[in-house]
VEXPABA-560750 format. One record per atom (N, C-alpha, C): atom name; z, x, y. Coordinates in pm, whole numbers. Layout:
! VEXPABA-560750
+-------+--------+--------+--------+
: atome :     up :   east :  north :
+-------+--------+--------+--------+
:    CA :      Z :      X :      Y :
...
+-------+--------+--------+--------+
This chain:
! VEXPABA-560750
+-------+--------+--------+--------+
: atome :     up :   east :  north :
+-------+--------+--------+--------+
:     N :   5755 :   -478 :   -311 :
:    CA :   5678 :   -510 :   -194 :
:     C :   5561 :   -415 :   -183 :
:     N :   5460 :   -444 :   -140 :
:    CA :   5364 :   -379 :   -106 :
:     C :   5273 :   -389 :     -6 :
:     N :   5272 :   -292 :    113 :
:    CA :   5189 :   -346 :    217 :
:     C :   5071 :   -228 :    225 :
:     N :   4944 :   -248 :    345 :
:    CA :   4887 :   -220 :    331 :
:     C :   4865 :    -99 :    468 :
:     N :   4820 :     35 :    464 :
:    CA :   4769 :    106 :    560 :
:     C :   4803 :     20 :    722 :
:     N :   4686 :    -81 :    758 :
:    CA :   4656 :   -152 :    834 :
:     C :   4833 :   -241 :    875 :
:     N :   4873 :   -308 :    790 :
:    CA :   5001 :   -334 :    816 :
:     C :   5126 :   -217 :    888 :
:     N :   5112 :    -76 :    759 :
:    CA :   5197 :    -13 :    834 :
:     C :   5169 :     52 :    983 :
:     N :   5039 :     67 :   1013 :
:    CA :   5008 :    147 :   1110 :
:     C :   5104 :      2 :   1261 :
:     N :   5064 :    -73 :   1203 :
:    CA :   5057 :   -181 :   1310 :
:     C :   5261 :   -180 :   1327 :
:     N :   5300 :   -120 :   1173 :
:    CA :   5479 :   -172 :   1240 :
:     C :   5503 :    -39 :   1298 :
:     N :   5445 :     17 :   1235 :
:    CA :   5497 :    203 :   1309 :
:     C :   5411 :    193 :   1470 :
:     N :   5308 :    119 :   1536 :
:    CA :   5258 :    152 :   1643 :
:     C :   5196 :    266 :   1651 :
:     N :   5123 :    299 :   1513 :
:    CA :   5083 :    428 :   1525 :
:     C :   4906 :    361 :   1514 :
:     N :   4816 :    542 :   1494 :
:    CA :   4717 :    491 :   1487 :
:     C :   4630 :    560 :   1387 :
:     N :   4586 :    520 :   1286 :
:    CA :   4518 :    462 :   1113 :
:     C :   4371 :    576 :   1138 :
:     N :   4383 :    650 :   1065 :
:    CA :   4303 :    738 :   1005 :
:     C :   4322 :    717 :    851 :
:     N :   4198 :    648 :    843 :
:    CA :   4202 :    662 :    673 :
:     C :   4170 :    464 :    614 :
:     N :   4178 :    461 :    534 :
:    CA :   4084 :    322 :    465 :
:     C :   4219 :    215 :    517 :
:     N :   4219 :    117 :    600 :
:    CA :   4318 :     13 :    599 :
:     C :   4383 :    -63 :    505 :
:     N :   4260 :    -86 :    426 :
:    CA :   4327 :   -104 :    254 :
:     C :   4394 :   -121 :    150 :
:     N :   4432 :     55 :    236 :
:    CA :   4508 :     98 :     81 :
:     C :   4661 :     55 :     74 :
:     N :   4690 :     27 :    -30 :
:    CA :   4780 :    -25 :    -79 :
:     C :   4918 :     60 :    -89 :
:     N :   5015 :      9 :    -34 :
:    CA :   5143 :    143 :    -50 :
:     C :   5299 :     40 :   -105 :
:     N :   5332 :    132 :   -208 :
:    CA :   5412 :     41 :   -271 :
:     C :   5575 :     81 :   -240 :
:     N :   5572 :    200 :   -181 :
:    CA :   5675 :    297 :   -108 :
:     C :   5675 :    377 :    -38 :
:     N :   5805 :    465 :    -24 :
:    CA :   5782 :    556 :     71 :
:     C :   5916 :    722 :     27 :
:     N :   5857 :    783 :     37 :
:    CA :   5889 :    893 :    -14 :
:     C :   5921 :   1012 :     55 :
:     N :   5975 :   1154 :      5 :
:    CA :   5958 :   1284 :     84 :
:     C :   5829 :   1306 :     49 :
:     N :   5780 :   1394 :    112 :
:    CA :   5630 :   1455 :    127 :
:     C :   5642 :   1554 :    -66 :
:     N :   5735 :   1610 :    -60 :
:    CA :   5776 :   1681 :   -228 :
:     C :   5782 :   1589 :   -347 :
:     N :   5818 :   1467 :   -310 :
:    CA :   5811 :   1418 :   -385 :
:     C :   5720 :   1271 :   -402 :
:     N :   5652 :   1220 :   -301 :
:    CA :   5586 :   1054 :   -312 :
:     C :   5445 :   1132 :   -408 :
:     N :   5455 :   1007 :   -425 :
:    CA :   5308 :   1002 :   -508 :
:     C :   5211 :    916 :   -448 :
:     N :   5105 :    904 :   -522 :
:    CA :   4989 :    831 :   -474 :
:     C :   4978 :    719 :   -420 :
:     N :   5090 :    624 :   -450 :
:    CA :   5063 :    469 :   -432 :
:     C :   5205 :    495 :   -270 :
:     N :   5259 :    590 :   -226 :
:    CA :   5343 :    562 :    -99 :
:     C :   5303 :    648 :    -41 :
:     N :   5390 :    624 :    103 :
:    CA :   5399 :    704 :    228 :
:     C :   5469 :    813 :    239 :
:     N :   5463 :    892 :    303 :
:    CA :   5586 :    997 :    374 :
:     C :   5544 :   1038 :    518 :
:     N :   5628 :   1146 :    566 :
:    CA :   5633 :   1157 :    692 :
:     C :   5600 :   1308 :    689 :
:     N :   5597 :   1360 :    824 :
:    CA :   5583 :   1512 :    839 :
:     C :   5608 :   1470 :   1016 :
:     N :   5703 :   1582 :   1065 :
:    CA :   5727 :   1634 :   1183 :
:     C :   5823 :   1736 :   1251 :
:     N :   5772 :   1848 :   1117 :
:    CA :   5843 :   1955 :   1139 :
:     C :   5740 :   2072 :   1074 :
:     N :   5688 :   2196 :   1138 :
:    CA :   5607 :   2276 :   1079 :
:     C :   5689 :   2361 :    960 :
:     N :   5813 :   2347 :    918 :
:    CA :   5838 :   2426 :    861 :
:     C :   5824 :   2335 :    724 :
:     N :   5763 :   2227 :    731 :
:    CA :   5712 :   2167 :    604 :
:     C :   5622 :   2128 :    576 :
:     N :   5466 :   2199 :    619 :
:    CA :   5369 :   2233 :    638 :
:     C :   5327 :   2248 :    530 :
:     N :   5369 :   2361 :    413 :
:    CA :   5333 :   2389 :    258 :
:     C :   5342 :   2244 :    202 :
:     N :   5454 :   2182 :    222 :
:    CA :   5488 :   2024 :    124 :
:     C :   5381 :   1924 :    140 :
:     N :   5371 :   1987 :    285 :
:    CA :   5247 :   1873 :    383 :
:     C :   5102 :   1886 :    305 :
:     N :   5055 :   2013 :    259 :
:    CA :   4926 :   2045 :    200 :
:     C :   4920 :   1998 :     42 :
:     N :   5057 :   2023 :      3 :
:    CA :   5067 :   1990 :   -128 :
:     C :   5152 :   1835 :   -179 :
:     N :   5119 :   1741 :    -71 :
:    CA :   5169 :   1584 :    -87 :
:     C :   5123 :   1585 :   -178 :
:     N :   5136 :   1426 :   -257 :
:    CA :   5065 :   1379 :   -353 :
:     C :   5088 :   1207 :   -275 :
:     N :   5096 :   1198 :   -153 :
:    CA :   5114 :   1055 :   -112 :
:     C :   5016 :   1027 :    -72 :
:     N :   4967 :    912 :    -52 :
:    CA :   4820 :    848 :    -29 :
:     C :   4827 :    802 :    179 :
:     N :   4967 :    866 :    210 :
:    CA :   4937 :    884 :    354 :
:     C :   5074 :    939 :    391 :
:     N :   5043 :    976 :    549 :
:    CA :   5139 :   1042 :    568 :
:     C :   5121 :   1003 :    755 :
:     N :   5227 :    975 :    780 :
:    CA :   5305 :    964 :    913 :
:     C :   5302 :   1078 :    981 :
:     N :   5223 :   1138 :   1089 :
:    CA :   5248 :   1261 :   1200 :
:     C :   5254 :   1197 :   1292 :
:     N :   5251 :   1326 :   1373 :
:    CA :   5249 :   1310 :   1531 :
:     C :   5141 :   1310 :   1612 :
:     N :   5169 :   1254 :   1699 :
:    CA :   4998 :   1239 :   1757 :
:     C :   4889 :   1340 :   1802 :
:     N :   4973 :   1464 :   1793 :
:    CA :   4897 :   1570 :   1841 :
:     C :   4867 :   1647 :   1705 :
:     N :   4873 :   1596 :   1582 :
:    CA :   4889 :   1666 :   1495 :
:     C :   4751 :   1689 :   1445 :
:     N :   4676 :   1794 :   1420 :
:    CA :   4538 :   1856 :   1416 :
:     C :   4523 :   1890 :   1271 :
:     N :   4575 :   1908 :   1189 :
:    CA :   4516 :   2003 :   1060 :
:     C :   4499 :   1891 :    951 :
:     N :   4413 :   1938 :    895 :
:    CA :   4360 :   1864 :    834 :
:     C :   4373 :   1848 :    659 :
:     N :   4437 :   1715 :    591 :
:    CA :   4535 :   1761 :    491 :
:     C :   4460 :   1627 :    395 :
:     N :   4351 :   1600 :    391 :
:    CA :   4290 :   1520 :    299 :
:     C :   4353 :   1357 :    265 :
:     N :   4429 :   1383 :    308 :
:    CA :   4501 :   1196 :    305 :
:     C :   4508 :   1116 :    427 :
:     N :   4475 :   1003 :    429 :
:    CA :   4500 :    913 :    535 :
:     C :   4638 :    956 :    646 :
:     N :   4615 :    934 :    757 :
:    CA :   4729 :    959 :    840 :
:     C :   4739 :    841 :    956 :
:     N :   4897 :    867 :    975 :
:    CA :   4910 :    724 :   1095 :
:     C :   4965 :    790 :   1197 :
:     N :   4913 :    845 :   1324 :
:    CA :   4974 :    908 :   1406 :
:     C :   5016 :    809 :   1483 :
:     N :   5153 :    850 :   1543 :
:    CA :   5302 :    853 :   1613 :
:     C :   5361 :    885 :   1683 :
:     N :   5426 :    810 :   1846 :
:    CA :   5500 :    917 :   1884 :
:     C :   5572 :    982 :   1848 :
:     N :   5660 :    909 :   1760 :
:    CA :   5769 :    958 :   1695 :
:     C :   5757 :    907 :   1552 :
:     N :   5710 :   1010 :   1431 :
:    CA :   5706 :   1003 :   1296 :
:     C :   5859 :    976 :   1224 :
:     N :   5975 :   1002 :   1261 :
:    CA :   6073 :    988 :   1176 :
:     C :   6077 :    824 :   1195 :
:     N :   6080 :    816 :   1340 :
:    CA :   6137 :    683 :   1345 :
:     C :   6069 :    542 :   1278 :
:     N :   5911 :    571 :   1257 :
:    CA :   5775 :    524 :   1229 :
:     C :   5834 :    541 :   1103 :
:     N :   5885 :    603 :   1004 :
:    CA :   5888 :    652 :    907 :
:     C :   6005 :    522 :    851 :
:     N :   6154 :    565 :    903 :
:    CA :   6228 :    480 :    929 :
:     C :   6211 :    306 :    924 :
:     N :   6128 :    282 :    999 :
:    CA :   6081 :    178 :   1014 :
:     C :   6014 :    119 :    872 :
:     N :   5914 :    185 :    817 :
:    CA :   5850 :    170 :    698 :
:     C :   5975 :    124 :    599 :
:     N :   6066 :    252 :    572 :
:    CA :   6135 :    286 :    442 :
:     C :   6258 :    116 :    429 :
:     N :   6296 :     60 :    592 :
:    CA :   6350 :    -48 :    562 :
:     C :   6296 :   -164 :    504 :
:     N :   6131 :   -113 :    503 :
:    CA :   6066 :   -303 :    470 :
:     C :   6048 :   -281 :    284 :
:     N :   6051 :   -128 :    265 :
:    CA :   6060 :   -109 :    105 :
:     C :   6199 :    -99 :     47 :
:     N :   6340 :   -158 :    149 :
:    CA :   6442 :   -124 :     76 :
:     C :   6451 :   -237 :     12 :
:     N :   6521 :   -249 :   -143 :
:    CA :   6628 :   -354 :   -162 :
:     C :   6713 :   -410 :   -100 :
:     N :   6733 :   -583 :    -72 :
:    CA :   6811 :   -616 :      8 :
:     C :   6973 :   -578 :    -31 :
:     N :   7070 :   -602 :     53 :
:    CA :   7207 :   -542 :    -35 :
:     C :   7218 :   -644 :    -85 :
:     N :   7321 :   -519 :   -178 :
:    CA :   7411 :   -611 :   -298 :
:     C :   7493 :   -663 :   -292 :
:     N :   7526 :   -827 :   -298 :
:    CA :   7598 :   -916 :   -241 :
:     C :   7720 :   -892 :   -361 :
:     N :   7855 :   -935 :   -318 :
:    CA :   7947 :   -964 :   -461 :
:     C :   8010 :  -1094 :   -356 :
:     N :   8084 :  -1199 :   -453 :
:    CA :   8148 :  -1286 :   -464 :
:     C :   8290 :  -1240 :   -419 :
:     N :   8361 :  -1275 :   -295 :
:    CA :   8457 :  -1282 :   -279 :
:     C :   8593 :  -1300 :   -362 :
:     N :   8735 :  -1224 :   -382 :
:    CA :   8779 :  -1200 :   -480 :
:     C :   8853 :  -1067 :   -556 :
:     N :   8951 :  -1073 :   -613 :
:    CA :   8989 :   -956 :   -642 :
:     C :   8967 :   -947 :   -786 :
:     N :   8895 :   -831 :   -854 :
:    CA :   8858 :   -845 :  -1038 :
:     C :   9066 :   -855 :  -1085 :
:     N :   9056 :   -889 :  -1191 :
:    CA :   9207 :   -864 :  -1236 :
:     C :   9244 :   -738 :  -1298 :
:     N :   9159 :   -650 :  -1329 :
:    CA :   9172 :   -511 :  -1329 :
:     C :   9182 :   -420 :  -1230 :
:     N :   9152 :   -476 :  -1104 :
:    CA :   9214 :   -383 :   -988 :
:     C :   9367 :   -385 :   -957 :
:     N :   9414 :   -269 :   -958 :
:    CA :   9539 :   -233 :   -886 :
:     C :   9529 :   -225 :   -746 :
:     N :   9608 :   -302 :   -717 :
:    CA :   9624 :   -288 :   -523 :
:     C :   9792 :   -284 :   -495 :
:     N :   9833 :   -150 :   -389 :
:    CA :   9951 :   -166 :   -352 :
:     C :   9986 :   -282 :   -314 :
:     N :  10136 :   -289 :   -272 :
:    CA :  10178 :   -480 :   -270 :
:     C :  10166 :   -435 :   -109 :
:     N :  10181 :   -362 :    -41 :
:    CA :  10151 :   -389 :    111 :
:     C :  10037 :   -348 :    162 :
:     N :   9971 :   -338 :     91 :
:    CA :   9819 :   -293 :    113 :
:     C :   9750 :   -439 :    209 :
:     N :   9710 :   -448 :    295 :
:    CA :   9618 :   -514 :    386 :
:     C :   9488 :   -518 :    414 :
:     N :   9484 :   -625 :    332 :
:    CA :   9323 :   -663 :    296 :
:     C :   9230 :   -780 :    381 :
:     N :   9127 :   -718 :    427 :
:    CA :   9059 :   -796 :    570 :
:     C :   8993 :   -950 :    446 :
:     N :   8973 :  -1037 :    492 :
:    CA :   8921 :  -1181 :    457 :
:     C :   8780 :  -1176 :    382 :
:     N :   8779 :  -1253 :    278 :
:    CA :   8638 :  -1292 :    226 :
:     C :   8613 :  -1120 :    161 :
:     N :   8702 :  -1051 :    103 :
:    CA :   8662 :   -904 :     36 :
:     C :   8651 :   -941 :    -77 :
:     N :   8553 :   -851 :   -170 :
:    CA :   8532 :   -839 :   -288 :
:     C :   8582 :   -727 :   -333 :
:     N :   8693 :   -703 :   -436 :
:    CA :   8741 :   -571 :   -495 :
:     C :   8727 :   -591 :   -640 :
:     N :   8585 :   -474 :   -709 :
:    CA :   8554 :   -460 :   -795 :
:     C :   8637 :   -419 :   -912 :
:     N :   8607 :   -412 :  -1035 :
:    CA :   8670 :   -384 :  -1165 :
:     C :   8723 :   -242 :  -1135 :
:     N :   8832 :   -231 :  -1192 :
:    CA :   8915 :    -78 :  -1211 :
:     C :   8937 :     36 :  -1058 :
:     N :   8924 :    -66 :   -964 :
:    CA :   8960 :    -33 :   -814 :
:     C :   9129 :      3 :   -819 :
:     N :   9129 :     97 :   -780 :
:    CA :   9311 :    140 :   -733 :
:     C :   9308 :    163 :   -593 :
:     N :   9392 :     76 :   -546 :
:    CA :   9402 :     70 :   -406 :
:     C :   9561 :    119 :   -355 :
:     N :   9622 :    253 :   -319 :
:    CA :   9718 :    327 :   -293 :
:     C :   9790 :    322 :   -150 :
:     N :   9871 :    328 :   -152 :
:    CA :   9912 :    262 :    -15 :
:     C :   9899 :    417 :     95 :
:     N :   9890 :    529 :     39 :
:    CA :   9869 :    639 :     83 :
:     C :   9720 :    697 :    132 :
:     N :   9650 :    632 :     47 :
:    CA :   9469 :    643 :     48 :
:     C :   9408 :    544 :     89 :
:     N :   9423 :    431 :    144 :
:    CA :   9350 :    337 :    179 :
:     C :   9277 :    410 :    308 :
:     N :   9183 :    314 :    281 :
:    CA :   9045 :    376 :    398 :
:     C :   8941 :    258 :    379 :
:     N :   8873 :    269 :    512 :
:    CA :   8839 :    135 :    541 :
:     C :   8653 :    135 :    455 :
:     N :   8646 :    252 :    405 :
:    CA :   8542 :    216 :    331 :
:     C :   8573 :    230 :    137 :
:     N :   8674 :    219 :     90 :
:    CA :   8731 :    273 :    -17 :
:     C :   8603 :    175 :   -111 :
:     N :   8529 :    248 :   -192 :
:    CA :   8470 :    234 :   -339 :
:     C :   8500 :    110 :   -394 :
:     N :   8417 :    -11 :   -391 :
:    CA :   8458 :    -55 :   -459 :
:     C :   8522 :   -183 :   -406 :
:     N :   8559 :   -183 :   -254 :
:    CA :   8592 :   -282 :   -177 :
:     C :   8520 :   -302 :    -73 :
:     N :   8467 :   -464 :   -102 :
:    CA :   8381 :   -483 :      8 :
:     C :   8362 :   -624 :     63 :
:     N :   8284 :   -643 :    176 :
:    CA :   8321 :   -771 :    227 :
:     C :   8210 :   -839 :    237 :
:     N :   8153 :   -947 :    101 :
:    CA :   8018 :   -959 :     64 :
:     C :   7914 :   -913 :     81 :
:     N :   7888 :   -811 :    139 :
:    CA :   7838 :   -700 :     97 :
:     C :   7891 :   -503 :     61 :
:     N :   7849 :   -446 :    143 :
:    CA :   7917 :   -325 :    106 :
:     C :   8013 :   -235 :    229 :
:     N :   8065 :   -299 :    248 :
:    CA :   8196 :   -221 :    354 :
:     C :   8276 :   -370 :    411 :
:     N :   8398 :   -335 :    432 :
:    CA :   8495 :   -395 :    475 :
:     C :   8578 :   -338 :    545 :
:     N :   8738 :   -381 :    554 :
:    CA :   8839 :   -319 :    646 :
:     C :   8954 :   -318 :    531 :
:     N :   9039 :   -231 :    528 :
:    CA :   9167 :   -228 :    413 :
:     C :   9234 :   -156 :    464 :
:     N :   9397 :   -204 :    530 :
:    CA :   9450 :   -113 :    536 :
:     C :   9595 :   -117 :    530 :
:     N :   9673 :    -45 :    562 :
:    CA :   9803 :    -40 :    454 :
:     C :   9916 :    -45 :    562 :
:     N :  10047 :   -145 :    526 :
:    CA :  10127 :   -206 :    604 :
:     C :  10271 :    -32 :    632 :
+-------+--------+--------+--------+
């Protein structure tokens, strides 16, 4: 996915310093994004990371004054603005097909919630069950499992 300056400023409600344009293909820590994404800043104790981005913008706060050579989208609130961004660049989840693989072990009183998917080489213990156990899930990634 790739949206543009002008797009993100408009989902974050923030306000666009810098070319509307530009093109952002992600979103990153300030240490680590590069040129083509976003990151955030709203904490001074990451101020050094802040000077030394390599992201082609960066999410502050609205009162935020110094001046750091990249486009900025000021915010009331940068995490959440931030937040907001990083869901429209996630992968949607990973669906599985309802079903147990035939290489999973499952205790015989183990209690398993409807429509679960339990992946290859899953051991399911009648002592360890837990309702997010690895590996069991309910077309997508969490379910309910639990033991009689």
């Amino acid at each position: 996915m790739t949206l543009t300056l002008e797009q993100i400023a408009k989902l974050s409600d923030g306000e666009l310093e810098g070319d509307p344009e530009t093109k952002i293909t992600g979103a990153a820590s300030l240490a680590e994004a590069t040129v083509h994404e976003i990151s955030f800043f709203n904490n001074p104790r990451y101020l050094a990371q802040l000077r030394k981005t390599r992201a082609a913008a960066v999410i502050v706060p609205c009162d935020f004054a110094e001046q750091i050579g990249v486009a900025v989208i000021r915010t009331s609130d940068p995490a959440k603005a931030f937040e907001q961004v990083v869901t429209k660049f996630a992968p949607p989840p990973i669906k599985f097909a309802p079903g147990i693989h035939p290489s999973a072990v499952i205790h015989p009183r183990a209690k398993l919630g409807d429509h679960i998917s339990i992946q290859p080489l899953v051991v399911i213990e009648l002592d360890h069950v837990r309702s997010s156990a690895p590996g069991v899930t309910s077309g997508t990634m969490s379910s309910s499992v639990t033991a009689a």
